[in-house]
N, C-alpha and C positions, 0 to 999 in steps of 0.2 A: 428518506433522509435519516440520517444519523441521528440519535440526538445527545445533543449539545451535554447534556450532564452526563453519559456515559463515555463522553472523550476527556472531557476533565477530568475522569478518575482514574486514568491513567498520571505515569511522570513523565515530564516532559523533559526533552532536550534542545538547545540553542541550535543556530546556527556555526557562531565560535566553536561548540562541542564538536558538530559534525566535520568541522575542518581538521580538527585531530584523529580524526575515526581515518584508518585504512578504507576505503573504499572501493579499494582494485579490487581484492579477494569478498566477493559478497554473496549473497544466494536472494536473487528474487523471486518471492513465491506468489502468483498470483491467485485468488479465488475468485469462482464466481456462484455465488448462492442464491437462494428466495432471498427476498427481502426482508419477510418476515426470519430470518434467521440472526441478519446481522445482529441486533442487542444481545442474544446469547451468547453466537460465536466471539463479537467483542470482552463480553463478560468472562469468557474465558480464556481468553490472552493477556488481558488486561495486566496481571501482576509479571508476564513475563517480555511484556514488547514497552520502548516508550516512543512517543508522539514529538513528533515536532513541533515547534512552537514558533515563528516567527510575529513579533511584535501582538501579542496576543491571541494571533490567530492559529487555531488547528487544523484548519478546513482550505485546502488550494483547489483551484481549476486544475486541471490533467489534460492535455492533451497529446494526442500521438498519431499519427498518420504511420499505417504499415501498407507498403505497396507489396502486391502479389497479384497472378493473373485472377482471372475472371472464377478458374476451378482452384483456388485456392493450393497450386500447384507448390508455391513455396513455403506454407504452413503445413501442406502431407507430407511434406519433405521432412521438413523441422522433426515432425511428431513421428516417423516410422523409421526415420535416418536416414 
């Protein structure tokens, strides 16, 4: 789990904000680390990312369902072109 005082010290932005943000042109970057790494890696984005904030909260559920066969035929694809 994250903890709660390392998301507050980031700056946050609204929903209203994110309505004015271009959103077509974006770049999603995903990671996936040890566990023990997030407070650092956090620690050092912190002054260049900010967090969302809707009605006091930082923290959303996620979910996403990716279909692909069984050998992961359409994620080798993705990854080798």
């Amino acid at each position: 789990m994250i903890p709660g005082i390392l998301l507050n010290s980031f700056n946050s932005y609204s929903l209203e904000e994110s309505e004015k943000i271009s959103l077509m042109n974006r770049t999603d970057t995903k990671y996936v680390v040890p566990e023990a790494w997030i407070s650092v890696f956090l620690s050092e984005i912190c002054g260049k990312y900010r967090i969302l904030q809707i009605h006091d909260k930082r923290v959303f559920l996620y979910h996403t369902t990716y279909l692909d066969t069984n050998e992961f035929d359409f994620f080798k694809m993705h990854v080798t072109g």
